[in-house]
C-alpha positions in Angstrom: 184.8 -76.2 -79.3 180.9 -76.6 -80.2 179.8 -75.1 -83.2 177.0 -73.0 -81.1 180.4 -71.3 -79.5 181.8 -70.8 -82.7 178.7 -69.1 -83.8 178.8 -66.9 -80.6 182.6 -65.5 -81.4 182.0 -64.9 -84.9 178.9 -62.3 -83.8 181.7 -61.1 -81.1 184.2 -60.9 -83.5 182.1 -59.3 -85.8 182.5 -55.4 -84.8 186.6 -55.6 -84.2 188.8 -54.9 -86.4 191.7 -56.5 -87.5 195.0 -57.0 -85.1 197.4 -58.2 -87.5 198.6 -58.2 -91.0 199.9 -61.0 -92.5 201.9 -59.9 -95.9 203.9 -61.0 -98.5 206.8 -62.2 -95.8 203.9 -64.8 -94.7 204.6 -66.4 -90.9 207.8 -65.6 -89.2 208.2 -65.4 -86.0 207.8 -62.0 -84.8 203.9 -62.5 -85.9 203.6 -65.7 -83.6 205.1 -63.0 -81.3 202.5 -60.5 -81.9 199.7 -62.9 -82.5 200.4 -63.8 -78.5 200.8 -60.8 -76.9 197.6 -59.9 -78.9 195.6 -62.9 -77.9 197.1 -62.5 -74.3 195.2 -58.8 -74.4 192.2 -59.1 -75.9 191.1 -63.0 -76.3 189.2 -62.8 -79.3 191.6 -61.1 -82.9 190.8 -61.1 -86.3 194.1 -61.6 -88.5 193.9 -60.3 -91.9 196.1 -61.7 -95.2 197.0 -59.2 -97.4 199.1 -61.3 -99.3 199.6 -64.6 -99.5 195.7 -64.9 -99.6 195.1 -68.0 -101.7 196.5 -70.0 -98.7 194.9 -68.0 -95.9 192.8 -71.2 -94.8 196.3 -73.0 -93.9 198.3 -70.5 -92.7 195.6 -69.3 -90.2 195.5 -73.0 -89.0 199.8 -72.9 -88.8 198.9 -69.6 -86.9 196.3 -71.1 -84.3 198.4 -74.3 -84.3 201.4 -72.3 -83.4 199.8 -69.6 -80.6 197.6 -72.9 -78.7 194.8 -70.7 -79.7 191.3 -71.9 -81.6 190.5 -71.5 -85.2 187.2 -69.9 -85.0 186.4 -68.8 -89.0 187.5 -67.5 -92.2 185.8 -65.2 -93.5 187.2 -63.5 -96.9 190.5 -62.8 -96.2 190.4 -62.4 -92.1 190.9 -64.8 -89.8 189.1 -65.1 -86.1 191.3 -66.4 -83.4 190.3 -67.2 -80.2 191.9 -68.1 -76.8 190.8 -68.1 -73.9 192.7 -66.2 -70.9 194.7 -68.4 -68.4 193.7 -66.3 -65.2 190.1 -66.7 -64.6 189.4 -63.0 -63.0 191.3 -61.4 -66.1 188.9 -63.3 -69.1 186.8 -61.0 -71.0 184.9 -63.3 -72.5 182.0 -66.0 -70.8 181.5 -68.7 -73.6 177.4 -70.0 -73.6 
């Protein structure tokens, strides 16, 4: 992904609020789970770590690793995650 694209989801991301929690328990597998069916609705999430927050730049990478989806920025302790939908008349978003 091009950093000019990057740029683009961060101003999209930028009014939503987060989807997800991530806490104390850290990654199991019901937040893959979640992190999915949330990608799979809305493209474009924000994650944020409640706890755990010293190792929120590794864990959101496991996280995008995990759910295929694209790392697009940390910033404090929320994540932006970003995939794009596999049916072309159901995406929401047009990348520049």
């Amino acid at each position: 992904m091009k950093g000019s694209q990057r740029k683009y989801l961060r101003g999209l991301a930028h009014g939503l609020k987060p989807v997800i929690q991530v806490g104390k328990n850290g990654l199991a597998e019901n937040l893959f789970e979640s992190v999915n069916a949330a990608l799979k609705a809305h493209e474009l999430i924000k994650v944020k770590f409640v706890g755990l927050k010293e190792e929120k730049i590794s864990l959101s990478r496991d996280i995008a690793g995990h759910c295929q989806s694209e790392l697009v920025g940390v910033i404090g302790n929320i994540a932006i995650l970003y995939r794009q939908h596999p049916e072309a008349d159901k995406r929401k978003i047009a990348l520049p």
